[in-house]
DSSP file (Angstrom, degrees, kcal/mol; ACC not computed):
  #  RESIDUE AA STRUCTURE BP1 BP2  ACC     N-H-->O    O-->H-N    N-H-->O    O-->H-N    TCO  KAPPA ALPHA  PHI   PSI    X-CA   Y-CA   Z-CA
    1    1 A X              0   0    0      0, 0.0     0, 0.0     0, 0.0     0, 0.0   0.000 360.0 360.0 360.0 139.2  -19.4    5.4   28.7
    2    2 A X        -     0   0    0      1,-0.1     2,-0.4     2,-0.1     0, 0.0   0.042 360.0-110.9 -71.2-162.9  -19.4    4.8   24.9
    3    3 A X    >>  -     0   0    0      1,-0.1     4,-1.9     0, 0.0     3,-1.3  -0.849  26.8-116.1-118.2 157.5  -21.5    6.5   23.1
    4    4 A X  H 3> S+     0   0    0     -2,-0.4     4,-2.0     1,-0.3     5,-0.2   0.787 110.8  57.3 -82.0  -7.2  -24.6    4.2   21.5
    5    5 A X  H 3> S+     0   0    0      2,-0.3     4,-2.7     3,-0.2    -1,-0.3   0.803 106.0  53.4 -79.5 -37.0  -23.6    4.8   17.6
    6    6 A X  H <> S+     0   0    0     -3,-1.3     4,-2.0     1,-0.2     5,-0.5   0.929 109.7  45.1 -76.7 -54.3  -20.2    3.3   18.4
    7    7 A X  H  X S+     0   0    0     -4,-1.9     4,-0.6     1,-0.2    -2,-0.3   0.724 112.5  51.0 -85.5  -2.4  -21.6    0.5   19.8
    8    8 A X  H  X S+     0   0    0     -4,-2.0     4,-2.7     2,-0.1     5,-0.3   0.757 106.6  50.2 -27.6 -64.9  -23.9    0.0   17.1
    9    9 A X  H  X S+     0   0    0     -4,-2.7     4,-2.9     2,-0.2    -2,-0.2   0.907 104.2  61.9 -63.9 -28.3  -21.6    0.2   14.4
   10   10 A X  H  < S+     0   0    0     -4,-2.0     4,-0.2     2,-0.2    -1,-0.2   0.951 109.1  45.8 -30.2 -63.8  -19.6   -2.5   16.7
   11   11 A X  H >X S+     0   0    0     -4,-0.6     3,-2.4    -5,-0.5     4,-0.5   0.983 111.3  52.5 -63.0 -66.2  -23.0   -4.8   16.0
   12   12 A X  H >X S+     0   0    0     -4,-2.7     4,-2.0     1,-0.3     3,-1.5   0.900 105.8  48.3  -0.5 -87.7  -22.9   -4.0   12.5
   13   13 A X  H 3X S+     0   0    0     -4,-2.9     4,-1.1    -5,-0.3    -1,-0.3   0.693 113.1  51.2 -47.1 -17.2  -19.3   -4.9   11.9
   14   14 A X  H <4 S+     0   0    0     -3,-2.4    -1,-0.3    -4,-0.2    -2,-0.2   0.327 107.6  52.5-108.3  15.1  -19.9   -8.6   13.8
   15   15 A X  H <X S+     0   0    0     -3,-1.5     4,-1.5    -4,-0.5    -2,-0.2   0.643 113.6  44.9 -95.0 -36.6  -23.0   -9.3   11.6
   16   16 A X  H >X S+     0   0    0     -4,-2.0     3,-3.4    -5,-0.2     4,-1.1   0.988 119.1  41.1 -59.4 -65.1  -20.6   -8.6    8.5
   17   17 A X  H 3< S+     0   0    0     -4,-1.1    -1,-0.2     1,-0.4    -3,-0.1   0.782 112.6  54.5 -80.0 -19.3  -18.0  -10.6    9.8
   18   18 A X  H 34 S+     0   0    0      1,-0.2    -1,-0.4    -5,-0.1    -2,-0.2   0.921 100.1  61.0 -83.5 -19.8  -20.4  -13.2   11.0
   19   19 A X  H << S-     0   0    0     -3,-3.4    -2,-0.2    -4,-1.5    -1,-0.2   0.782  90.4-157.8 -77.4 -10.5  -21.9  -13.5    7.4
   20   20 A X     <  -     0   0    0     -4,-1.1    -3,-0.1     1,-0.2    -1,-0.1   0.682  11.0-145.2  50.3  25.2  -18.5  -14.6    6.5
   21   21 A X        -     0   0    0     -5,-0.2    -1,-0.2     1,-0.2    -2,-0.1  -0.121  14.3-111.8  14.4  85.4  -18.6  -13.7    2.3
   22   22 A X    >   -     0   0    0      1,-0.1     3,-1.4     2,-0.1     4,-0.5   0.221  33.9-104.8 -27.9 143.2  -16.9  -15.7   -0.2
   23   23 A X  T 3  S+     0   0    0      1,-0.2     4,-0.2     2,-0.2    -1,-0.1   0.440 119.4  67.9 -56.7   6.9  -14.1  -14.0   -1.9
   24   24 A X  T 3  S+     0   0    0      2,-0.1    -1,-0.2     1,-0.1     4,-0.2   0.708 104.7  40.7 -91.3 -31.5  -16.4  -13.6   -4.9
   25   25 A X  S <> S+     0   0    0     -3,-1.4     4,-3.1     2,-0.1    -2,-0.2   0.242  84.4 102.5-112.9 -11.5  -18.7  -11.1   -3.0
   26   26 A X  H  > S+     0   0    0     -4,-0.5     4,-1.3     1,-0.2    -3,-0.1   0.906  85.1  51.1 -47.2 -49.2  -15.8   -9.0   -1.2
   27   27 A X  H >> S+     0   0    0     -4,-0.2     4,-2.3     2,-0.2     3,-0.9   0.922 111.3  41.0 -13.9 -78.1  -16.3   -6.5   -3.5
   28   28 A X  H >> S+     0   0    0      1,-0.3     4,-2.9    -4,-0.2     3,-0.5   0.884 117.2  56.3 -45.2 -42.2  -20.2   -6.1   -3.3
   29   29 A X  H 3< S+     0   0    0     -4,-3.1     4,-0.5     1,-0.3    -1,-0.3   0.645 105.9  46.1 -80.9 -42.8  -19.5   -6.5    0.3
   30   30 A X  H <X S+     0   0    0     -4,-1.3     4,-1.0    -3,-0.9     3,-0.4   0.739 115.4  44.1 -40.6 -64.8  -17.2   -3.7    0.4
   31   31 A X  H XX S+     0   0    0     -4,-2.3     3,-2.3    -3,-0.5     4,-1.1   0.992 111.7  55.7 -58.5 -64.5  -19.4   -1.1   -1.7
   32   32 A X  H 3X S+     0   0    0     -4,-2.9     4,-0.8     1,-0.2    -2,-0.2   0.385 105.8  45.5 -58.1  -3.6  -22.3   -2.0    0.1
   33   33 A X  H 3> S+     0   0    0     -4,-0.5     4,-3.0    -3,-0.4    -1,-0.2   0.546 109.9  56.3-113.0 -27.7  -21.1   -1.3    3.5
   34   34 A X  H <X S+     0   0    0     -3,-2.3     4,-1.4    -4,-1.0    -2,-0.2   0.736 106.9  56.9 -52.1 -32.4  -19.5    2.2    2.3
   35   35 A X  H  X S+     0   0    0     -4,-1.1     4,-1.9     2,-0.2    -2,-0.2   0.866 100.2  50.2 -42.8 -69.8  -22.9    2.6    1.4
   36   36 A X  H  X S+     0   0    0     -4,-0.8     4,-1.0    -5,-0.2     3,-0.5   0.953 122.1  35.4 -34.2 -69.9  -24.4    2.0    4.9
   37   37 A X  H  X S+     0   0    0     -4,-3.0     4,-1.7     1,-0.2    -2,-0.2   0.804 111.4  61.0 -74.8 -18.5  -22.0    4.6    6.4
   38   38 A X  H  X S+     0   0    0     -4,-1.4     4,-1.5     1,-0.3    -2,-0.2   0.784 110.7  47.4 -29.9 -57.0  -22.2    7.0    3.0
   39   39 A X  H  X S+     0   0    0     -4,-1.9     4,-2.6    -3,-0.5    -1,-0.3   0.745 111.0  49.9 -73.8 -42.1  -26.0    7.1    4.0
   40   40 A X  H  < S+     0   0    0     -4,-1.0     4,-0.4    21,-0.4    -2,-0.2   0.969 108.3  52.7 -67.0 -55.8  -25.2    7.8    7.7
   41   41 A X  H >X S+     0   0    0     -4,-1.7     3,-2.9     2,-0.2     4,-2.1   0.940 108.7  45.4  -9.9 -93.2  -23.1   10.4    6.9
   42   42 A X  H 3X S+     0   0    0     -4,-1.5     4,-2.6     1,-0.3     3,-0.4   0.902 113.2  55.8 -30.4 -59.7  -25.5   12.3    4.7
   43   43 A X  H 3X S+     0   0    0     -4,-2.6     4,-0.9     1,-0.3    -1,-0.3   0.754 104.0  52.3 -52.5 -32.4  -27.9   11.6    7.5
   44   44 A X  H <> S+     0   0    0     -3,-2.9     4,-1.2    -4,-0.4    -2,-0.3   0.816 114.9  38.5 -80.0 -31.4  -25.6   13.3    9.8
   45   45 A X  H  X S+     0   0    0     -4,-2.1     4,-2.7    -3,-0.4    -2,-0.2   0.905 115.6  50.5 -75.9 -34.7  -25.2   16.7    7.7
   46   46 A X  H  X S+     0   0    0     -4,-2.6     4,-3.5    -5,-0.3    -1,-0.2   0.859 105.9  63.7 -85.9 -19.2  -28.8   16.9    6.5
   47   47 A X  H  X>S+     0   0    0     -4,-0.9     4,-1.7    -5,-0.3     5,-1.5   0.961 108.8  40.8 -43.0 -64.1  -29.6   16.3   10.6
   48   48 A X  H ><5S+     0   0    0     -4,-1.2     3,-2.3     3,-0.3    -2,-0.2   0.981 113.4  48.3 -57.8 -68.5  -28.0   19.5   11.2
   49   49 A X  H 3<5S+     0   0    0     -4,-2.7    -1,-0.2     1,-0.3    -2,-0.2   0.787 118.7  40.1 -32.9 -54.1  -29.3   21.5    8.5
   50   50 A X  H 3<5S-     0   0    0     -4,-3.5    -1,-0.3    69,-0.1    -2,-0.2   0.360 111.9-128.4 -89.2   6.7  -33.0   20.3    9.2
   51   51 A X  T <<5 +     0   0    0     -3,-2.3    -3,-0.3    -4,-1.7     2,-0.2   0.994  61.2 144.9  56.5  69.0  -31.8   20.8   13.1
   52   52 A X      < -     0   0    0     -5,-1.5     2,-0.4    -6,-0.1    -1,-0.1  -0.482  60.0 -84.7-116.4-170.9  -33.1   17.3   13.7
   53   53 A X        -     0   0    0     -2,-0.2     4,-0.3     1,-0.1    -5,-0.0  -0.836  41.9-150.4 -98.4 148.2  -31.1   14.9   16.4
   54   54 A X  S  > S+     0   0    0     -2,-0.4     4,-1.4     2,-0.2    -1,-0.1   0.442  76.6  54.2-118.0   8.2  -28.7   13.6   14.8
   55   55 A X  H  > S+     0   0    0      2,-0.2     4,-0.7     3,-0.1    -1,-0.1   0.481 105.3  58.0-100.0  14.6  -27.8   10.4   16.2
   56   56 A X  H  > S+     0   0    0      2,-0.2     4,-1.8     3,-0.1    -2,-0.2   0.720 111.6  42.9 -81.5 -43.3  -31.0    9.4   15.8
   57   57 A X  H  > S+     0   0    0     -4,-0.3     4,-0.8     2,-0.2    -2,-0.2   0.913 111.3  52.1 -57.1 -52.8  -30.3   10.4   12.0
   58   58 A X  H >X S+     0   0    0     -4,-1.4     3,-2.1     2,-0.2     4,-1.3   0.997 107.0  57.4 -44.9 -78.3  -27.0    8.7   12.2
   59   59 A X  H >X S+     0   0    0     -4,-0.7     3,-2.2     1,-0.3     4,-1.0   0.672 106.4  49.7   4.7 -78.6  -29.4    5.6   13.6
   60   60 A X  H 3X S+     0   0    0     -4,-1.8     4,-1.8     1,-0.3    -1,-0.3   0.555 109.8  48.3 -69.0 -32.2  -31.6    5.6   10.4
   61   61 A X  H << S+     0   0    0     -3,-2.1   -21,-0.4    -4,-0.8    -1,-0.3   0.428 108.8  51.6-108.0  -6.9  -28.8    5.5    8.0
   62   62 A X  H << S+     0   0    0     -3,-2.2     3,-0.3    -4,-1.3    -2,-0.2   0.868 118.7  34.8 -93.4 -21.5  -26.7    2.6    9.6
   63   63 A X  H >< S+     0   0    0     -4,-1.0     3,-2.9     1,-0.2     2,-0.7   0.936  92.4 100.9 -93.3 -44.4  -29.3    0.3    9.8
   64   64 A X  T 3< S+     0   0    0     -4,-1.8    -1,-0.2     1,-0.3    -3,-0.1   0.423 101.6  22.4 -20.4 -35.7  -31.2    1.5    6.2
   65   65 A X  T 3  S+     0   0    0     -2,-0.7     3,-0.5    -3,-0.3     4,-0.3  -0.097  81.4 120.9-113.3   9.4  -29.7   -1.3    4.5
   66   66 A X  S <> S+     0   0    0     -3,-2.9     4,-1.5     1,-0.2     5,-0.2   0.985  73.0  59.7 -77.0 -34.0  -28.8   -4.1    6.9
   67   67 A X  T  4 S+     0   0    0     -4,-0.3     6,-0.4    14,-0.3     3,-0.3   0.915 107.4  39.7 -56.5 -34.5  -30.9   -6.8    5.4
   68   68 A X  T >4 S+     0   0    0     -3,-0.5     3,-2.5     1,-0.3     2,-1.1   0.799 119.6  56.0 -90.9 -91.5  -29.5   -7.0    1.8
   69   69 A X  T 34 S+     0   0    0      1,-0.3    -1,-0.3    -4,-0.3    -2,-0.2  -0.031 119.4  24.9 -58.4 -46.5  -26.1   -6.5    3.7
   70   70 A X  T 3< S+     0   0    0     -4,-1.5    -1,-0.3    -2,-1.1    -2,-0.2  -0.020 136.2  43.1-142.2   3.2  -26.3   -9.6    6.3
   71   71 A X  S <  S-     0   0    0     -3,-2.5    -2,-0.2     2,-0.2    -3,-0.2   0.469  83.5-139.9-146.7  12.1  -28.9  -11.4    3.4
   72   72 A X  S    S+     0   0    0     -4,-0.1     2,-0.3     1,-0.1    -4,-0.2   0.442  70.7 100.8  62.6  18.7  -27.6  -10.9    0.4
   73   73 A X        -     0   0    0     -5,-0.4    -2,-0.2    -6,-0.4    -1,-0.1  -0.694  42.9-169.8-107.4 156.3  -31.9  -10.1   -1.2
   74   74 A X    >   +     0   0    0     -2,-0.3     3,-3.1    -3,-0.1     4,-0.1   0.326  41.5 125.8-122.1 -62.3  -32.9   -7.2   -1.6
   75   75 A X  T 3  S-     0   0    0      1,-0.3    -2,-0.1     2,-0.1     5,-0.0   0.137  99.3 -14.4 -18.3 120.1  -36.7   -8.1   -2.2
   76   76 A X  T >> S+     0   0    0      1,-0.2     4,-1.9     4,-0.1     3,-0.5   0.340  84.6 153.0  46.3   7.5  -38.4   -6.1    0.1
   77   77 A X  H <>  +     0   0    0     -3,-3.1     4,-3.2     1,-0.2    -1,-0.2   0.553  64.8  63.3 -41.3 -43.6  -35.5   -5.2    2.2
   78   78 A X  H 34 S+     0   0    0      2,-0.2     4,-0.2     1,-0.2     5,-0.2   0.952 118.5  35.6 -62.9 -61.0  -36.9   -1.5    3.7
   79   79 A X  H X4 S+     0   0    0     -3,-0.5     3,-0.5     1,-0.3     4,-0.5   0.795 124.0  37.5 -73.7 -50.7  -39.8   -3.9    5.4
   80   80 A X  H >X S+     0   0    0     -4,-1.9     4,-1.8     1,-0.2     3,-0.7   0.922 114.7  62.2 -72.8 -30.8  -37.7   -7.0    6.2
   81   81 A X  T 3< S+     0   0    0     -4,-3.2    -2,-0.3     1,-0.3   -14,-0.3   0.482 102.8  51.6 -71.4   7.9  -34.8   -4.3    7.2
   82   82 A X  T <4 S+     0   0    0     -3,-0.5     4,-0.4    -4,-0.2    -1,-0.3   0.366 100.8  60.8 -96.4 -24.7  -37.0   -2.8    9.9
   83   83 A X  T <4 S+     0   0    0     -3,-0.7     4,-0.4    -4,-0.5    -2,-0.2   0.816 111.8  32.2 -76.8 -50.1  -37.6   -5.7   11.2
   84   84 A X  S  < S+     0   0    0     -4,-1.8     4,-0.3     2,-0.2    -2,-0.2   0.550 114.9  59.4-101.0  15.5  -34.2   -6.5   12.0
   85   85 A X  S  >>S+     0   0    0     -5,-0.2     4,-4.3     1,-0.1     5,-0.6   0.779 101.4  54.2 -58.8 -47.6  -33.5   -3.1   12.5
   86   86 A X  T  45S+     0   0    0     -4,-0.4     4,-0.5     1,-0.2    -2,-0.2   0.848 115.3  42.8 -47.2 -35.4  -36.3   -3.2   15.3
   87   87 A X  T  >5S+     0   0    0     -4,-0.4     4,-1.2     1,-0.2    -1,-0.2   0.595 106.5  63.6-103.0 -13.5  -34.2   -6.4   17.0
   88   88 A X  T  45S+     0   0    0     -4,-0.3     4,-0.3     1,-0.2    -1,-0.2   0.906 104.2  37.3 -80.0 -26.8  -31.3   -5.0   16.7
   89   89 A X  T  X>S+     0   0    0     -4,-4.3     4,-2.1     1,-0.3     5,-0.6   0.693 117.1  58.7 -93.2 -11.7  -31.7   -2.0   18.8
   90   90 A X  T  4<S+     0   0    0     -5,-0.6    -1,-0.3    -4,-0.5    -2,-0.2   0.796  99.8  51.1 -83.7 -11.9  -33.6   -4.1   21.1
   91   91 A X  T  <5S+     0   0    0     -4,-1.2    -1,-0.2    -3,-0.2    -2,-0.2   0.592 108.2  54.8 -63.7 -24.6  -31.2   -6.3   21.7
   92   92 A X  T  45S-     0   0    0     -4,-0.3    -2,-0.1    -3,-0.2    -3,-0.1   0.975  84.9-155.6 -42.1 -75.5  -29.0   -3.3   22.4
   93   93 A X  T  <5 +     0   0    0     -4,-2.1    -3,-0.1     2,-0.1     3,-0.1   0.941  65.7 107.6  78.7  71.7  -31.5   -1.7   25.3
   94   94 A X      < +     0   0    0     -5,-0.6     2,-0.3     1,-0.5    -4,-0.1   0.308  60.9  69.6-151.2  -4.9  -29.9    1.6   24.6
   95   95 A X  S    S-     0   0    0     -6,-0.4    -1,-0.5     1,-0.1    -2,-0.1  -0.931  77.5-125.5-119.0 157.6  -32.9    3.2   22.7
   96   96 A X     >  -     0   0    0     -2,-0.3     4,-1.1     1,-0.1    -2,-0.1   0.005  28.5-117.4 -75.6 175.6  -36.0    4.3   24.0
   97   97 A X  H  > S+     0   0    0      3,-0.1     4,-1.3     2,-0.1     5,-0.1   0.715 119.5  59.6 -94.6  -7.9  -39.4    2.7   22.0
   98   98 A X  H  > S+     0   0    0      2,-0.2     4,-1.5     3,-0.1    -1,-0.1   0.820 113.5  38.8 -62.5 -26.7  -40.3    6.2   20.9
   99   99 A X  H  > S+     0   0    0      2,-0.2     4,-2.5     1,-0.2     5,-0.2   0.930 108.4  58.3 -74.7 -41.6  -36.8    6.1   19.2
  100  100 A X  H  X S+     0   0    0     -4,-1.1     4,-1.2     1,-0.2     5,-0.2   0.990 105.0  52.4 -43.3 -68.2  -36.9    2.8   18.1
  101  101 A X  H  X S+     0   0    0     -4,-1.3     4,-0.8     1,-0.3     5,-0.3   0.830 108.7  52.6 -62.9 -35.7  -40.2    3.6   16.0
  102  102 A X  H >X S+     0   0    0     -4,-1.5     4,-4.4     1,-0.2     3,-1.9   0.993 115.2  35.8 -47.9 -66.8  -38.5    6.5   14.4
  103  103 A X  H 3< S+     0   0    0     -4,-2.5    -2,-0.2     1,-0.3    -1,-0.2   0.645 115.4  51.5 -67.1 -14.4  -35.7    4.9   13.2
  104  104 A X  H 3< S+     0   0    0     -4,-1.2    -1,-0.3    -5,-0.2     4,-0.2   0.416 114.5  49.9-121.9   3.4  -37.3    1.4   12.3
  105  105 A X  H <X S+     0   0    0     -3,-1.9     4,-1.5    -4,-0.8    -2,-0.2   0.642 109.5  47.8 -77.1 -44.1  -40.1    3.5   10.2
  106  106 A X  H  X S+     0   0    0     -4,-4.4     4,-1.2    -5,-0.3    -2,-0.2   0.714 110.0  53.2 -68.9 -11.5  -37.7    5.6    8.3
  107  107 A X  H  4 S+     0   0    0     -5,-0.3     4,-0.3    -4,-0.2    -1,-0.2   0.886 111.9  48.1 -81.3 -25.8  -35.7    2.2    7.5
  108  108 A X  H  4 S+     0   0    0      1,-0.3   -29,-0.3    -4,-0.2    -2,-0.2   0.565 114.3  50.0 -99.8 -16.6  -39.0    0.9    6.2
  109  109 A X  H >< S+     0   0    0     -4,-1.5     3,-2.8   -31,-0.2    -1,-0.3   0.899  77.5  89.8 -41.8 -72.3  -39.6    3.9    4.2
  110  110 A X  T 3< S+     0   0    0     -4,-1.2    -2,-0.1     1,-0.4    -3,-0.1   0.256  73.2  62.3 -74.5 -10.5  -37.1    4.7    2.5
  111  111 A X  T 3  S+     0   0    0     -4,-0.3     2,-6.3     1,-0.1    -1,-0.4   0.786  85.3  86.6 -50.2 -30.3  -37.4    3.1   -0.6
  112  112 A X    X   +     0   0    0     -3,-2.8     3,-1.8     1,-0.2    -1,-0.1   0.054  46.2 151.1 -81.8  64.7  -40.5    4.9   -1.1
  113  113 A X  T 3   +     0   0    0     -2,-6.3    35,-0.2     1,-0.2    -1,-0.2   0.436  63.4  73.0-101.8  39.4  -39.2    8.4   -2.7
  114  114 A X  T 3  S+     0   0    0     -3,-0.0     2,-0.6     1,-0.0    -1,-0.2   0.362  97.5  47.8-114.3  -9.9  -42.1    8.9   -4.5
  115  115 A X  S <  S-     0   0    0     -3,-1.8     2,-0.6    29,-0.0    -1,-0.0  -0.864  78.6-118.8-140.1 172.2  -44.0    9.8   -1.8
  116  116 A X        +     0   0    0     -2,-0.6     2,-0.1    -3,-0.1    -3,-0.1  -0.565  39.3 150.2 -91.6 118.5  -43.8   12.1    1.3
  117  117 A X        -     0   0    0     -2,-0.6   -11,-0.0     1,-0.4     5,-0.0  -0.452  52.4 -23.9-118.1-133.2  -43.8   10.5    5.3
  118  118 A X     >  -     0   0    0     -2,-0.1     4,-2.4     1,-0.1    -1,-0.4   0.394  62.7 -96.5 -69.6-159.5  -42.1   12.0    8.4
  119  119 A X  T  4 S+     0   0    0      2,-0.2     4,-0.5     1,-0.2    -1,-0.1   0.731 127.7  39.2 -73.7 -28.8  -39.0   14.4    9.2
  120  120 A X  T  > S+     0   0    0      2,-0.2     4,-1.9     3,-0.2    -1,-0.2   0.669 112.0  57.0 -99.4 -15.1  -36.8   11.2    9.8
  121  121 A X  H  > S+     0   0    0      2,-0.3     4,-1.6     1,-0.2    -2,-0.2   0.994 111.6  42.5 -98.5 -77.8  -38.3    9.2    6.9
  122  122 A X  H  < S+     0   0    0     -4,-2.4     4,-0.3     1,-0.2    -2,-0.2   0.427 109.0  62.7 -57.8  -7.9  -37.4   11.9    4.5
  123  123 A X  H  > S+     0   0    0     -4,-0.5     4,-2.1     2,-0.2     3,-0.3   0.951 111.4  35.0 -67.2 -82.3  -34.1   12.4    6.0
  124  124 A X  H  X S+     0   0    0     -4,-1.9     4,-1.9     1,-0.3     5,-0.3   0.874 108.0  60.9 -55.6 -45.5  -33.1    9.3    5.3
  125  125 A X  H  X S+     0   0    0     -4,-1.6     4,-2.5     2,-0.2    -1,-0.3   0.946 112.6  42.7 -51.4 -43.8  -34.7    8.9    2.1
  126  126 A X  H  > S+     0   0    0     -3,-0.3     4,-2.1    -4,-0.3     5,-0.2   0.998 112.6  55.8 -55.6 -56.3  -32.4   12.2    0.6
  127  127 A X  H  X S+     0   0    0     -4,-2.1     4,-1.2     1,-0.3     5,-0.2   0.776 110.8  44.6 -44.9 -74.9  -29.0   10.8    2.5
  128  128 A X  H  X S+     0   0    0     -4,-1.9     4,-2.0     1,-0.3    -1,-0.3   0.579 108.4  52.8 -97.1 -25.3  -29.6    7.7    0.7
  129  129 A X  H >X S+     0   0    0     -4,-2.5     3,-2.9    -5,-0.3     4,-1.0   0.959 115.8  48.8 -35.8 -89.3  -30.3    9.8   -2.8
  130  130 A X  H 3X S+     0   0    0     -4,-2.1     4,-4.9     1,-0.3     5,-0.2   0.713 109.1  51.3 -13.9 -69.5  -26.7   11.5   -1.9
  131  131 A X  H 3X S+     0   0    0     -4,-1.2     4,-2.1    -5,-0.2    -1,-0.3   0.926 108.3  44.9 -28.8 -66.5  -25.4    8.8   -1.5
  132  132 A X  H << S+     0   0    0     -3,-2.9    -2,-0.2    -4,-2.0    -1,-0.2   0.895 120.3  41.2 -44.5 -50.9  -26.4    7.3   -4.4
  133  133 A X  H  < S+     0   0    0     -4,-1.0    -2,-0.2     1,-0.1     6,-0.2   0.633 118.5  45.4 -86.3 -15.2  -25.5   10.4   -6.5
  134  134 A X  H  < S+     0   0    0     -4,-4.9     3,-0.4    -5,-0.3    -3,-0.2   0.891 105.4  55.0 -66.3 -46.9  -22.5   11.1   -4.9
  135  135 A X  S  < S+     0   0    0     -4,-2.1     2,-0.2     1,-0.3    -2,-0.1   0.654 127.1  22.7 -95.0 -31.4  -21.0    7.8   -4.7
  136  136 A X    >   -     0   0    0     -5,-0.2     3,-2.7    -4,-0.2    -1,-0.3  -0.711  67.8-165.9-145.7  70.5  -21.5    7.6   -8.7
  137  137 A X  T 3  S+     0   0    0     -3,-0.4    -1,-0.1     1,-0.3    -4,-0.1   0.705  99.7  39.3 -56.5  -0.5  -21.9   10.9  -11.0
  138  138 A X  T 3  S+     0   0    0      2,-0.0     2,-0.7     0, 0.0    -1,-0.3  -0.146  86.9 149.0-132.1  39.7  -23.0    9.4  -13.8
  139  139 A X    <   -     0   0    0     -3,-2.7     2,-0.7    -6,-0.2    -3,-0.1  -0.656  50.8-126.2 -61.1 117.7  -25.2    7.1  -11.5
  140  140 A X        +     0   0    0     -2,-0.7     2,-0.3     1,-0.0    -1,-0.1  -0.720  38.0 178.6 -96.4  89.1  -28.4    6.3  -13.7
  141  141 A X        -     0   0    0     -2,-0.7     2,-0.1     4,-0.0    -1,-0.0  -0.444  28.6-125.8 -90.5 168.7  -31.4    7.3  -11.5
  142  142 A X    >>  -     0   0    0     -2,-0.3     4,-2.2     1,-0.1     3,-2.1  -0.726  45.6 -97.2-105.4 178.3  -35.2    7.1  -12.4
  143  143 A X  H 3> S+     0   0    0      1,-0.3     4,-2.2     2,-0.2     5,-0.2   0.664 112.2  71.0 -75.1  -5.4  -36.7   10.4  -11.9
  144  144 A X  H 3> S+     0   0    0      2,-0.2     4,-1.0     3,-0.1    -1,-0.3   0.803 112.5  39.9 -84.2 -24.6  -38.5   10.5   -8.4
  145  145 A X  H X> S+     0   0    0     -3,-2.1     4,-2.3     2,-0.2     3,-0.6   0.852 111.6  55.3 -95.3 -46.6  -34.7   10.5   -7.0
  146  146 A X  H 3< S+     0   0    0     -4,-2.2     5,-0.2     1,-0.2    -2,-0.2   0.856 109.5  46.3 -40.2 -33.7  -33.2   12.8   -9.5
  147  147 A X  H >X S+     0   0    0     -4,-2.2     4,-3.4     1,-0.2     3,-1.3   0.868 114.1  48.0 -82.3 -25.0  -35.8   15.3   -8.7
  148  148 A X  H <X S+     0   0    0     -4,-1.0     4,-0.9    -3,-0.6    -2,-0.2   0.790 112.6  48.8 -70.8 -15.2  -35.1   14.8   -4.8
  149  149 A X  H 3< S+     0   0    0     -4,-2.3    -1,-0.3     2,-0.2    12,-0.2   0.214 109.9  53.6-105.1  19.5  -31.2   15.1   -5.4
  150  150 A X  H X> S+     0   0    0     -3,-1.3     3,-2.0    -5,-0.2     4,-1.7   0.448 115.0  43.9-105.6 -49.3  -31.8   18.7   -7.8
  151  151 A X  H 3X S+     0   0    0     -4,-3.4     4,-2.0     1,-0.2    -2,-0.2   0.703 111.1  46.7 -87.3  13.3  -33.7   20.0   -4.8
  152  152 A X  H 3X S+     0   0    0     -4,-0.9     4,-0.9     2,-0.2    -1,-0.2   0.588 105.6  60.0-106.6  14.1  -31.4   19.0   -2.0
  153  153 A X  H <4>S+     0   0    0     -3,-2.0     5,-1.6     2,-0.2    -2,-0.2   0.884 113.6  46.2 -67.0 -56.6  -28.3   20.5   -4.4
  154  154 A X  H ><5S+     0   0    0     -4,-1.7     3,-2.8     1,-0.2     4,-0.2   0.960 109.6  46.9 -49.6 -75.9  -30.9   23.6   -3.6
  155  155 A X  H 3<5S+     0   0    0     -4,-2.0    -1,-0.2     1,-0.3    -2,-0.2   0.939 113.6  53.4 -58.6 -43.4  -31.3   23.1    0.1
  156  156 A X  T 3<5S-     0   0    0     -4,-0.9    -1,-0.3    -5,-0.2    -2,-0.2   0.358 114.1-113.1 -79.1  25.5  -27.4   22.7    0.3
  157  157 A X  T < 5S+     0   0    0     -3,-2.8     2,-0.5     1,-0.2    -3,-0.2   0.463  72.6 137.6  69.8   2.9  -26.7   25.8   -1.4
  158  158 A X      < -     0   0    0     -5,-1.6    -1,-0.2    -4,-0.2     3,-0.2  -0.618  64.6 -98.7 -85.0 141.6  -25.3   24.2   -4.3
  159  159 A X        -     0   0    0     -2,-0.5     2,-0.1     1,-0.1    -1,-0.0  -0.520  58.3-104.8 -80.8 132.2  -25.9   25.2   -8.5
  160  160 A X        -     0   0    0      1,-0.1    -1,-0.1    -7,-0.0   -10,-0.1  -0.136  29.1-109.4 -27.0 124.8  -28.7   22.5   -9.6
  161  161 A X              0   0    0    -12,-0.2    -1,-0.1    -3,-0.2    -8,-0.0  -0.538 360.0 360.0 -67.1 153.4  -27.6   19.7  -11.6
  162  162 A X              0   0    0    -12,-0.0    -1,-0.1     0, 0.0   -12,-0.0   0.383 360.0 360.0-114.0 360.0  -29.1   20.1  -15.5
């Protein structure tokens, strides 16, 4: 049997493909979907660290983004991306609803990295700092992620950015 992250990312790839994206937009289309898995990634190492599950972390970080992705808005995207996060996995019927709620709170979070929620919520919120700062070293952040990406240089054993 596969395993439910592969057949996620399956759904994922036919919602790109279905949104069909002018050659004007391949690009965006292109970062932003490195992005997705960039964030999953991150979600999967800081899952280990914080000895959290980590396809359930994996979960949080493919979906984090699937609205601007598959709607090309961003306005309000954690809220509206929870939403179809929420349909997506229920359309699946491979997660539980205690999982579901994890994963479709931390998507709806995670803009918010000025303030503190759950284990899964802040998981995701860091990956997608990493991401961010990774993806781009001279990546212009405002200060509520800069201070979350010095201390998780800390929590990964890594010299503090100045």
């Amino acid at each position: 049997m596969e395993n439910r992250i592969e057949i996620l990312r399956r759904e994922i790839d036919n919602l790109i493909i279905e949104k069909q994206w002018d050659k004007d937009k391949f690009f965006y289309t292109r970062m932003h979907v490195s992005h997705l898995y960039g964030v999953s990634h991150f979600c999967a190492l800081l899952a280990v660290r914080r000895n959290l599950n980590v396809e359930i972390a994996v979960t949080c970080g493919m979906l984090h983004d699937i609205y601007p992705l598959t709607h090309d808005d961003y306005k309000n995207h954690a809220l509206k991306g929870a939403e179809q996060a929420e349909a997506i996995l229920k359309s699946m019927k491979l997660y539980k609803d205690e999982e579901s709620e994890i994963i479709t709170t931390a998507v709806s979070r995670h803009s918010e990295k000025d303030k503190i929620h759950g284990v899964y919520d802040e998981l995701l919120k860091d990956a997608d700092v990493l991401s961010h700062c990774f993806y781009n070293i001279n990546f212009t952040a405002d200060e509520k992620e800069i201070e979350r990406y010095r201390n998780l240089l800390i929590e990964l054993g890594c010299s503090p950015v100045e």
